[in-house]
N, CA, C and O atoms as CSV, one atom per row, in Angstrom:
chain,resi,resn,atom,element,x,y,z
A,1,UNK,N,N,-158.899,55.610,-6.842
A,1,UNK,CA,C,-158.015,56.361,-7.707
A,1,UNK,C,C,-157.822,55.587,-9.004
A,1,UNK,O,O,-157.431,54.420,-8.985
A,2,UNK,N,N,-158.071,56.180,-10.027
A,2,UNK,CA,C,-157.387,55.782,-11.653
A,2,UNK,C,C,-156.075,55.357,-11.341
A,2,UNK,O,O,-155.250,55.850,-10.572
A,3,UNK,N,N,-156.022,54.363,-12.063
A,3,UNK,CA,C,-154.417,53.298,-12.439
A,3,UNK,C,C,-153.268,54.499,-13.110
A,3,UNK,O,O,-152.087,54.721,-12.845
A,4,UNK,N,N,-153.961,54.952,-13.816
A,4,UNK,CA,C,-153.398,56.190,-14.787
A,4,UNK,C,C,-152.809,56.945,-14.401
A,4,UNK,O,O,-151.745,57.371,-14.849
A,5,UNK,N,N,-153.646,57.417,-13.065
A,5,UNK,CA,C,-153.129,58.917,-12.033
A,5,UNK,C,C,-152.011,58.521,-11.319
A,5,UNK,O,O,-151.389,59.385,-10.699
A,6,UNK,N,N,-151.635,57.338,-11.295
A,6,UNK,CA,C,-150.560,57.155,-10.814
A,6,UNK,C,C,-149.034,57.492,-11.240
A,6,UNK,O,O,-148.059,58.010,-10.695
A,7,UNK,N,N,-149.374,56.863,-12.641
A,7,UNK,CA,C,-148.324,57.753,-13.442
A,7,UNK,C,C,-147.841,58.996,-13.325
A,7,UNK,O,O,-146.626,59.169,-13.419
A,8,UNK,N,N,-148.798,60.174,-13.080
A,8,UNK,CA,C,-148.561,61.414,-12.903
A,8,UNK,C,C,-148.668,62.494,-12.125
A,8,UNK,O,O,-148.555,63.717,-12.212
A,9,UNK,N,N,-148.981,61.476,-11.151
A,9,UNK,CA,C,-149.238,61.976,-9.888
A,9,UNK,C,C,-148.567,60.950,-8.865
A,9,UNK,O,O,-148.568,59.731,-9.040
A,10,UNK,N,N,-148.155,61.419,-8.084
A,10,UNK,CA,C,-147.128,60.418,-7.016
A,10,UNK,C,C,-148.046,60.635,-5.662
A,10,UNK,O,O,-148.453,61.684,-5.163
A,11,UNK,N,N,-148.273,58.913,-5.139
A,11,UNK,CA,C,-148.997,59.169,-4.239
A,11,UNK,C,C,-148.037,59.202,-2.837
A,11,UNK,O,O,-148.195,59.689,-1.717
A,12,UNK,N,N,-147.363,58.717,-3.248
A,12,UNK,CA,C,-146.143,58.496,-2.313
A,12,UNK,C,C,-144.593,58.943,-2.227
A,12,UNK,O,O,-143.831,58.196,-2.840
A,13,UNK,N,N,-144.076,59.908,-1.645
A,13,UNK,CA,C,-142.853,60.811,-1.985
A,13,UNK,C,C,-141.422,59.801,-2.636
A,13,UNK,O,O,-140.421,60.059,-3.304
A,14,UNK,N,N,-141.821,58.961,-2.208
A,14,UNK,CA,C,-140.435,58.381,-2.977
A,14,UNK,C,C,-140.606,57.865,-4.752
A,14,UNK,O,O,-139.884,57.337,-5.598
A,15,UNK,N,N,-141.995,58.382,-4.665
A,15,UNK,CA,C,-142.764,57.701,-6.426
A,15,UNK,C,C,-142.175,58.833,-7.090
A,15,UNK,O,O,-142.107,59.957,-6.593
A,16,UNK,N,N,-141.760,58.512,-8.199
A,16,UNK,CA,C,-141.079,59.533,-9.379
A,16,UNK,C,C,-142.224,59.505,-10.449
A,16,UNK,O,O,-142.926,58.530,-10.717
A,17,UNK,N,N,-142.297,61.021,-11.133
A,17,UNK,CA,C,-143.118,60.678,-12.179
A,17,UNK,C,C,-142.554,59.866,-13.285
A,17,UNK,O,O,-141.369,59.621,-13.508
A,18,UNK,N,N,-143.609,59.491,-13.937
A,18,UNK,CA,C,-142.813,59.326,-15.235
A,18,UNK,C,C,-142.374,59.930,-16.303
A,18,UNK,O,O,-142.941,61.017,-16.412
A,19,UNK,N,N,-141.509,59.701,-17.275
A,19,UNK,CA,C,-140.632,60.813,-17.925
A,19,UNK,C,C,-141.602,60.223,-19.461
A,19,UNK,O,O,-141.626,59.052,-19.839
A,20,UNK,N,N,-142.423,61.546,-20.225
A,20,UNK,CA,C,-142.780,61.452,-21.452
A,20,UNK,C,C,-141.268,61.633,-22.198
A,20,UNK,O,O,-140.294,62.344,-21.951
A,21,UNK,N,N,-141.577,60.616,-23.245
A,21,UNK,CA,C,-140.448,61.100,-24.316
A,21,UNK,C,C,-140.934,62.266,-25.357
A,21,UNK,O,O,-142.079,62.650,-25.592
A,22,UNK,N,N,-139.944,62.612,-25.790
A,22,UNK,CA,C,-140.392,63.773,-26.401
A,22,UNK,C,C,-140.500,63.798,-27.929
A,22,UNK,O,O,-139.780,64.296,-28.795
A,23,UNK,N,N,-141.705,63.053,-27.976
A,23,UNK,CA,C,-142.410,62.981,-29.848
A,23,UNK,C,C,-143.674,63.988,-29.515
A,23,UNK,O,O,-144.060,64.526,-28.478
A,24,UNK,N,N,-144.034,63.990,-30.568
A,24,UNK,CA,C,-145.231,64.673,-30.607
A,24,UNK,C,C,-146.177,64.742,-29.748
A,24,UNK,O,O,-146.596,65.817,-29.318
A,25,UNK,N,N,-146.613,63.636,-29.408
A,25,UNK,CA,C,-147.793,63.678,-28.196
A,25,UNK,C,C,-147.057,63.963,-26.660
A,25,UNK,O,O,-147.579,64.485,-25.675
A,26,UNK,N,N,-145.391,63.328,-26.846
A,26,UNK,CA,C,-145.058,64.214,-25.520
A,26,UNK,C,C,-145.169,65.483,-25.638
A,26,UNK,O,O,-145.751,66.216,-24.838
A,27,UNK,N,N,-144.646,65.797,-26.590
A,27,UNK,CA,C,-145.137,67.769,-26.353
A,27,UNK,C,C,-146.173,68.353,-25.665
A,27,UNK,O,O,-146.461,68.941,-24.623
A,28,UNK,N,N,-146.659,67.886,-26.827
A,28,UNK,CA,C,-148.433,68.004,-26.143
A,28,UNK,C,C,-148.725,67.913,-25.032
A,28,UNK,O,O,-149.231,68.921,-24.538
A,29,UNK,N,N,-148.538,66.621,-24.094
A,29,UNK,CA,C,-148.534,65.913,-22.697
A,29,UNK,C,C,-147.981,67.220,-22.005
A,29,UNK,O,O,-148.760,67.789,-21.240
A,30,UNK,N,N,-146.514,67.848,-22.220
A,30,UNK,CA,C,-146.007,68.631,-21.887
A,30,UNK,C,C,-146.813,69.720,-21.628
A,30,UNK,O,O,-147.307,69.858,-20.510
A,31,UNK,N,N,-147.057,70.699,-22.727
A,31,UNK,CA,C,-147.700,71.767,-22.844
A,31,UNK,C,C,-149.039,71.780,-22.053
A,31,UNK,O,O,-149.228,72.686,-21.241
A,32,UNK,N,N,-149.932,70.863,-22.242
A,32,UNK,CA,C,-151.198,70.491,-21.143
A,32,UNK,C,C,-150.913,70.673,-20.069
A,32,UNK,O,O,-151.577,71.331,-19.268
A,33,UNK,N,N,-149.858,70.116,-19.851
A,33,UNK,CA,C,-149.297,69.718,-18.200
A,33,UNK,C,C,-148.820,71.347,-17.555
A,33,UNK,O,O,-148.902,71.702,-16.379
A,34,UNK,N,N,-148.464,71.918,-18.384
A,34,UNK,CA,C,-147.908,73.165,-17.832
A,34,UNK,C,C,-149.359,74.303,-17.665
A,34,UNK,O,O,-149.818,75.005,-16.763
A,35,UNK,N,N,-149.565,74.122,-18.490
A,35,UNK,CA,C,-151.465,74.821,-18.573
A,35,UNK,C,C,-151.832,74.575,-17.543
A,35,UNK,O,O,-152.117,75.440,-16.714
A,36,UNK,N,N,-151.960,72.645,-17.235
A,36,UNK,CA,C,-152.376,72.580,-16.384
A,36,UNK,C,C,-151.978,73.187,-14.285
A,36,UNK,O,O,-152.567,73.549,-13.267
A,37,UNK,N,N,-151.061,72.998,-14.642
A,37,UNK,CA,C,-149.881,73.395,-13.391
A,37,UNK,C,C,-149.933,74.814,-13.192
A,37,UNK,O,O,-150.399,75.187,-12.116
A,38,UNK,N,N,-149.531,75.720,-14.052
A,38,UNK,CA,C,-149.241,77.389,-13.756
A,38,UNK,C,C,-150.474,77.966,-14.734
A,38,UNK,O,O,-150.263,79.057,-15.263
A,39,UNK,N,N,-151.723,77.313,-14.998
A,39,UNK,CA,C,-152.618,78.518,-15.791
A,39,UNK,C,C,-152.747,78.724,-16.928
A,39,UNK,O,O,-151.885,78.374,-17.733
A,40,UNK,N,N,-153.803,79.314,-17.267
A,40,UNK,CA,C,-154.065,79.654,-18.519
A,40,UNK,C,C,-153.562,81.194,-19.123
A,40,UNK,O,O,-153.326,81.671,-20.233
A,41,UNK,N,N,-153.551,81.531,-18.108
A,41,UNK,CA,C,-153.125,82.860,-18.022
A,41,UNK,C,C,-151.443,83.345,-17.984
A,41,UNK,O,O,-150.903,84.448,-18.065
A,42,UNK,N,N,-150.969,82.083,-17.836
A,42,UNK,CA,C,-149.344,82.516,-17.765
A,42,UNK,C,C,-149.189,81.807,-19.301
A,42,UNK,O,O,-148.735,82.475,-20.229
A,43,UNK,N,N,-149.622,80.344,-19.496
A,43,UNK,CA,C,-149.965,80.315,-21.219
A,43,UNK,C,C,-150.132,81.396,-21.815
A,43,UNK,O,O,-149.265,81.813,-22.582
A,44,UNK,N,N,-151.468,82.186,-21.549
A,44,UNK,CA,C,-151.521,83.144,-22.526
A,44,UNK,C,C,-150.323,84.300,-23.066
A,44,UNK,O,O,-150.121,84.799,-24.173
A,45,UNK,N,N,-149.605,84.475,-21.659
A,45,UNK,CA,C,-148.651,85.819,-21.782
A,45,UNK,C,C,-147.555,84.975,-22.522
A,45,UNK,O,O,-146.931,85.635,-23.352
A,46,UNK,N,N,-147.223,83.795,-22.413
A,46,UNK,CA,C,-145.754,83.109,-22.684
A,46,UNK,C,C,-146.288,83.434,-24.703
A,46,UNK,O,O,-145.575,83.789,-25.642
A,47,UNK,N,N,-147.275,83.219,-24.673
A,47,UNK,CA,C,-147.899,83.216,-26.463
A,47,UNK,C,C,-148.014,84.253,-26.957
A,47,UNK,O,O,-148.017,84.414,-28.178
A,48,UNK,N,N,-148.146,85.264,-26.025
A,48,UNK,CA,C,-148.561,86.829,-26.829
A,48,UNK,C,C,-147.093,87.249,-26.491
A,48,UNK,O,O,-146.974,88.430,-26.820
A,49,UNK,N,N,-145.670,86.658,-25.852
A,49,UNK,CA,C,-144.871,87.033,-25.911
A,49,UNK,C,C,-143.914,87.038,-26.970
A,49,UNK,O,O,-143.246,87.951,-27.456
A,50,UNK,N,N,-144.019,85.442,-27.296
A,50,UNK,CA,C,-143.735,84.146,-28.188
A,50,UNK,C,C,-144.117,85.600,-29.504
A,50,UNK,O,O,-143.282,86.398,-29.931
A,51,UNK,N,N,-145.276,85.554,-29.793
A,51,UNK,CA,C,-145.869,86.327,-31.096
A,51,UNK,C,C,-145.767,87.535,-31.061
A,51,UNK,O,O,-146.335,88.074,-32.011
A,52,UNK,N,N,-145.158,88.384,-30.190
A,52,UNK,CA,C,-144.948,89.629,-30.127
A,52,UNK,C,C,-142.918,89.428,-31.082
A,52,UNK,O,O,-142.492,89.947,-32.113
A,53,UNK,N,N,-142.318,88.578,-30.197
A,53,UNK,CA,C,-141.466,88.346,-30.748
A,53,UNK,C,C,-140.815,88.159,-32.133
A,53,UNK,O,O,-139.791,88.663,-32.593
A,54,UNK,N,N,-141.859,87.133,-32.766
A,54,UNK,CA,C,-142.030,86.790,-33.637
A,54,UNK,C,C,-142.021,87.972,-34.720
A,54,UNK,O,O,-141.098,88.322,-35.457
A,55,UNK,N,N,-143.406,88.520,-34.591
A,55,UNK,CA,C,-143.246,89.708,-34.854
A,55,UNK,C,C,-142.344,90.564,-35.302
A,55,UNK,O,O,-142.194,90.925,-36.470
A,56,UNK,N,N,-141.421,91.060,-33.863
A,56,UNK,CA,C,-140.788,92.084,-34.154
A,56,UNK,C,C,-139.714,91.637,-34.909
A,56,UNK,O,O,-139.274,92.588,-35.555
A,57,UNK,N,N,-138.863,90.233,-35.195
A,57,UNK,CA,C,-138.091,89.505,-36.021
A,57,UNK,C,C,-138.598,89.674,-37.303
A,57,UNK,O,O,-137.709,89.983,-38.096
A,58,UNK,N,N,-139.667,89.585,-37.775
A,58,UNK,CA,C,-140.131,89.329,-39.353
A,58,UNK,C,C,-140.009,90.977,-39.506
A,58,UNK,O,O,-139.225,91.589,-40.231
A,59,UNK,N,N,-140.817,91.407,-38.786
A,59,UNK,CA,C,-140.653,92.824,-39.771
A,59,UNK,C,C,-139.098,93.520,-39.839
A,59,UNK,O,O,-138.780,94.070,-40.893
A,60,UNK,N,N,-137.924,93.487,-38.456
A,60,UNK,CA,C,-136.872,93.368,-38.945
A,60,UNK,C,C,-136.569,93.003,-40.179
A,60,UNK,O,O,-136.400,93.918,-40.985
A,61,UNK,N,N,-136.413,91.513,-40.680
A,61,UNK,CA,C,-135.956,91.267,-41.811
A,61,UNK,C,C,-136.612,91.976,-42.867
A,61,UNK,O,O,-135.923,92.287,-43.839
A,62,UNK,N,N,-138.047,92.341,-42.841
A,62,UNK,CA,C,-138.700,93.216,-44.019
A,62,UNK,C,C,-138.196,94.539,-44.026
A,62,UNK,O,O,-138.326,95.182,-45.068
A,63,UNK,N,N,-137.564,95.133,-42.911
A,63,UNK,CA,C,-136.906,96.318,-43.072
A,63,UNK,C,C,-135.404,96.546,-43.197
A,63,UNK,O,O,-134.932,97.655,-43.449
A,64,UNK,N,N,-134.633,95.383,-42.997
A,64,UNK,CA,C,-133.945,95.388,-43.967
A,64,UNK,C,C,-133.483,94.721,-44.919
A,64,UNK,O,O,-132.300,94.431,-45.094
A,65,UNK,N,N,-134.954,94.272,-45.991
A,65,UNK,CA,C,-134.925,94.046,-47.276
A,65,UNK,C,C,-134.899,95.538,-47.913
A,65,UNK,O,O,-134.047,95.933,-48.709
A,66,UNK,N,N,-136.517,96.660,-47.172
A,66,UNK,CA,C,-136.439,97.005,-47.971
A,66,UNK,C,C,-135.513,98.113,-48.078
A,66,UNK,O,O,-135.657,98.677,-49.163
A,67,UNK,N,N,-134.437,98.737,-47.207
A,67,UNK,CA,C,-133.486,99.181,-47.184
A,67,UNK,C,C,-132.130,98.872,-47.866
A,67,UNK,O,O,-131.247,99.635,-48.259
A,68,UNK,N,N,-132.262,97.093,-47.893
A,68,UNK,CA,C,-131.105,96.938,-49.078
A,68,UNK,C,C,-131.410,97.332,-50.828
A,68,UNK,O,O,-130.571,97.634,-51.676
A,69,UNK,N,N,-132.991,97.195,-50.989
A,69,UNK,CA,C,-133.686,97.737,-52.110
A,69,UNK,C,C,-133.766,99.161,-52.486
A,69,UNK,O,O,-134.044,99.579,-53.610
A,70,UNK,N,N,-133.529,99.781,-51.570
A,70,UNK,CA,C,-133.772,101.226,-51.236
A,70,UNK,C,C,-132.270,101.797,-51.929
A,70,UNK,O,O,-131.970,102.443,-52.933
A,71,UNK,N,N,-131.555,101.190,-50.830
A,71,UNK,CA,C,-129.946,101.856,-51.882
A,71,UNK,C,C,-129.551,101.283,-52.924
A,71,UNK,O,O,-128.873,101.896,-53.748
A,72,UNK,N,N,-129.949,99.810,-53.112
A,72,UNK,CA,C,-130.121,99.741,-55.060
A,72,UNK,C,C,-131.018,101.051,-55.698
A,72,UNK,O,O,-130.971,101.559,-56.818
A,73,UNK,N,N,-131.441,101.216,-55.093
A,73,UNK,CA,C,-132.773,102.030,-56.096
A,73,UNK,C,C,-131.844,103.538,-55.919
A,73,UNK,O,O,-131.557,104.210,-56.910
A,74,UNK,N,N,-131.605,103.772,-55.098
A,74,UNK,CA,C,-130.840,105.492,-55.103
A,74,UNK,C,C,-129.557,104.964,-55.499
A,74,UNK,O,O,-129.075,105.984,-55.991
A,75,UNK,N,N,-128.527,103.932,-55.644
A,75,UNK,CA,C,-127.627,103.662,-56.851
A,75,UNK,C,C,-127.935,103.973,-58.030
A,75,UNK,O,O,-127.379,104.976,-58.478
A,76,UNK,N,N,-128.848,103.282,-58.864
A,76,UNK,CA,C,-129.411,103.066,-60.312
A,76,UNK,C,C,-129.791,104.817,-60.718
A,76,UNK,O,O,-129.487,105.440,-61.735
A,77,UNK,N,N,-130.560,105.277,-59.494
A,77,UNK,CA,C,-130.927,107.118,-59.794
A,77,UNK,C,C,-129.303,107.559,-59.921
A,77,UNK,O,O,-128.801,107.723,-61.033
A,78,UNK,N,N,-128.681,107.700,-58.921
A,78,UNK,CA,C,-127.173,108.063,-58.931
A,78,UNK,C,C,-126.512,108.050,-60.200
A,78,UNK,O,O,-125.916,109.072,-60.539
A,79,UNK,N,N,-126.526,106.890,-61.074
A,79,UNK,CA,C,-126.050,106.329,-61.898
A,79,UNK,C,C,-126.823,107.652,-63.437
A,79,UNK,O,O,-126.446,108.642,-64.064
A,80,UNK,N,N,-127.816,106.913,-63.359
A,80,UNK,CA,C,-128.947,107.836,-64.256
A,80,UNK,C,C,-128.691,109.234,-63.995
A,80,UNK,O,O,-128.670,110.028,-64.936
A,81,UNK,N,N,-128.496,109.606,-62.817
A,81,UNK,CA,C,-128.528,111.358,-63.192
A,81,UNK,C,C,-127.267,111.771,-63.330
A,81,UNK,O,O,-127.161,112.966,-63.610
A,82,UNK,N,N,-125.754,110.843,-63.168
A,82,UNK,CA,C,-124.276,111.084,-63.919
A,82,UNK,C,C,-124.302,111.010,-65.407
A,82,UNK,O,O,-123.649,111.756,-66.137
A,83,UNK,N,N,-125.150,110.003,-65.835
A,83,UNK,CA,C,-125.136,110.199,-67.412
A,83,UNK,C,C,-125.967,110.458,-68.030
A,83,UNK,O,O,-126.108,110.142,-69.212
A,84,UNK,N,N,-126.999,111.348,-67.099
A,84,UNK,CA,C,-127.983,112.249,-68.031
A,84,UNK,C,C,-127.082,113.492,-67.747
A,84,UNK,O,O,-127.010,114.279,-68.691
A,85,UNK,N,N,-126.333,113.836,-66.544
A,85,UNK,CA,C,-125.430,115.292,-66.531
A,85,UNK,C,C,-124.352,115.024,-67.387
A,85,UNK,O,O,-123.653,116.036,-67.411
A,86,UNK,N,N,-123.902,114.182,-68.069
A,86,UNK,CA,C,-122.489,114.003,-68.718
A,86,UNK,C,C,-123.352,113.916,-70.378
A,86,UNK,O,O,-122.571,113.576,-71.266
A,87,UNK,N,N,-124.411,114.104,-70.731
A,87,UNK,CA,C,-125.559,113.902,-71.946
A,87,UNK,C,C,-125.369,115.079,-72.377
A,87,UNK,O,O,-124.732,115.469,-73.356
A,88,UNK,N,N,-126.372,116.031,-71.043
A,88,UNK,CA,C,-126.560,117.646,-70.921
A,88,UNK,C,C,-125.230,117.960,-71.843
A,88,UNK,O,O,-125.144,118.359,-73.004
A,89,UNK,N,N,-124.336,117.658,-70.972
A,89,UNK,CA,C,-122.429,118.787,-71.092
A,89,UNK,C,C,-122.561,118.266,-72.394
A,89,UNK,O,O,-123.267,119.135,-72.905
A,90,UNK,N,N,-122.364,117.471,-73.226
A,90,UNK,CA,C,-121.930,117.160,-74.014
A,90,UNK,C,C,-123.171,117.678,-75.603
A,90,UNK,O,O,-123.049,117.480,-76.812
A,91,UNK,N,N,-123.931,118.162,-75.029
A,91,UNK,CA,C,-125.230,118.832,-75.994
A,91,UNK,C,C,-124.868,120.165,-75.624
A,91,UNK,O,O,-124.888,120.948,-76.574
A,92,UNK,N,N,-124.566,120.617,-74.594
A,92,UNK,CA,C,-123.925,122.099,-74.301
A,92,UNK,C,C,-123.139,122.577,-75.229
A,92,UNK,O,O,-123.310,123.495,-76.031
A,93,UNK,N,N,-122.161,121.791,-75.024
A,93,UNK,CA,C,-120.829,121.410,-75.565
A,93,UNK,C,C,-120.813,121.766,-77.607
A,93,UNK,O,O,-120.161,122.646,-78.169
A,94,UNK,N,N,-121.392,121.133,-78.014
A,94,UNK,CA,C,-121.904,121.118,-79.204
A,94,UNK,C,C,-123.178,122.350,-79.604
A,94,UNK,O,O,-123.254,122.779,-80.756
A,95,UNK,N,N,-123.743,122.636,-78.953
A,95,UNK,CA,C,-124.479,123.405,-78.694
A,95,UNK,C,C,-123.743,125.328,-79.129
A,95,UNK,O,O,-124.082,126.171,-79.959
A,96,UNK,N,N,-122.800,125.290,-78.195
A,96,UNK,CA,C,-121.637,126.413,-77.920
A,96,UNK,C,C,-121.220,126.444,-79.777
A,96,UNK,O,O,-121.523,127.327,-80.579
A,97,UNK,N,N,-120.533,125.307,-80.005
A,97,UNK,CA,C,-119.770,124.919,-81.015
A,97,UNK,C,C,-120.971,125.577,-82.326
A,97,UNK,O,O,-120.846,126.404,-83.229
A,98,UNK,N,N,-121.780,124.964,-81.983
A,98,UNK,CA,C,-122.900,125.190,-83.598
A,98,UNK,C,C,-123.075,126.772,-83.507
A,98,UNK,O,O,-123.117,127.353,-84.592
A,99,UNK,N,N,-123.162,127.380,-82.592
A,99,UNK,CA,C,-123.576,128.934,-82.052
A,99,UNK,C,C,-122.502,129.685,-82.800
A,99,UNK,O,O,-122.746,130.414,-83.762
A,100,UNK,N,N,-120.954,129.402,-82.164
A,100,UNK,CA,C,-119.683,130.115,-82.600
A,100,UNK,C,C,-119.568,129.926,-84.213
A,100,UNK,O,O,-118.707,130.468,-84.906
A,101,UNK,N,N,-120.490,129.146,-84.638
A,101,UNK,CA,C,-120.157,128.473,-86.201
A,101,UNK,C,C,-120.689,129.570,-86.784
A,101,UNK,O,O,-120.085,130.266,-87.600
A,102,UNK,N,N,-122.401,129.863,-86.195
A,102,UNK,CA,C,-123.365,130.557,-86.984
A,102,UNK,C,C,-122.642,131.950,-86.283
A,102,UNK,O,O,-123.429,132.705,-86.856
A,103,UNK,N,N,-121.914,132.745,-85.627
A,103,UNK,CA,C,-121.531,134.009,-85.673
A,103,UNK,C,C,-120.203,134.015,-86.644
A,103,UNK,O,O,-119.972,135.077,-87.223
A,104,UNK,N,N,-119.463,133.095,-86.829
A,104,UNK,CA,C,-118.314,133.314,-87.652
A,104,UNK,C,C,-119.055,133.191,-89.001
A,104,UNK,O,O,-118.503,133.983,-89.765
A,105,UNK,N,N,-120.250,132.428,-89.754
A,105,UNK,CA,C,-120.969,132.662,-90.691
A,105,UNK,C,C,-121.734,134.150,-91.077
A,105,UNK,O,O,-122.069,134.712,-92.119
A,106,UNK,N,N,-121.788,134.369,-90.003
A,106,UNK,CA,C,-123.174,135.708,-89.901
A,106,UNK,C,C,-122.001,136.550,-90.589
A,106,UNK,O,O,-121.997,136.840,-91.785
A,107,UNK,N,N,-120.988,136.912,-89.653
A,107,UNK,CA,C,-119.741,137.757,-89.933
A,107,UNK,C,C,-119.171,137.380,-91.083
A,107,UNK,O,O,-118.689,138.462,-91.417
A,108,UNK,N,N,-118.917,136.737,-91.812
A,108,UNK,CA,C,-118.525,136.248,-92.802
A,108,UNK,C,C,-119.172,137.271,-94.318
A,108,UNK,O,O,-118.818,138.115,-95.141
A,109,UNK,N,N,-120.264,136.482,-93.916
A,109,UNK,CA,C,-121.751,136.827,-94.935
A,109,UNK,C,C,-121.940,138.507,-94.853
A,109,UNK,O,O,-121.866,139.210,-95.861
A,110,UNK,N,N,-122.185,139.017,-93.562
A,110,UNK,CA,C,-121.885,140.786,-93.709
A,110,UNK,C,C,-120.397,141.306,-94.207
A,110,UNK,O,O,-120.324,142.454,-94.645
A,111,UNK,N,N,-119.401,140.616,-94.158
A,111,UNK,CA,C,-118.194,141.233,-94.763
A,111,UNK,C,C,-118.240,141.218,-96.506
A,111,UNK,O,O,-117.308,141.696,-97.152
């Protein structure tokens, strides 16, 4: 037997493994170790779960960006079509006025 395997493998029930610390290459050590232990195949699902997740979080936040963008944008229209309707009235408005001018002229001019 490897000197090594001893470390991580207990040949004897009262042998404890040893404990990786957890820097970088323990991770790693970690993650191998679990591959190694339960599969490649339970890896795979824990990753396409992991990234399914992932997933559905990001596009959340992209939907509601663009929904907070969305009611800026139908604000600013809102805004724009009160003072293009308050434009209109006020060309109406004047409009009426220049009209009543030219019949009190017309009438004027035939008297």
């Amino acid at each position: 037997m490897n000197p090594a395997d001893a470390l991580f493998f207990p040949t004897t029930p009262t042998q404890h493994i040893q404990q990786v610390p957890m820097t970088d290459a323990g991770v790693f050590d970690q993650v191998f170790g679990i591959i190694d232990r339960y599969g490649v195949s339970l890896f795979t699902v824990l990753c396409s779960f992991w990234f399914i997740l992932y997933l559905t979080k990001s596009a959340q936040k992209e939907r509601d960006a663009w929904q907070r963008r969305d009611e800026e944008s139908d604000q600013r229209i809102l805004n724009l079509a009160t003072a293009s309707s308050d434009a209109l009235l006020q060309v109406k408005v004047a409009l009426e006025a220049n009209t009543q001018a030219m019949r009190e002229f017309i009438r004027y001019r035939n008297n």
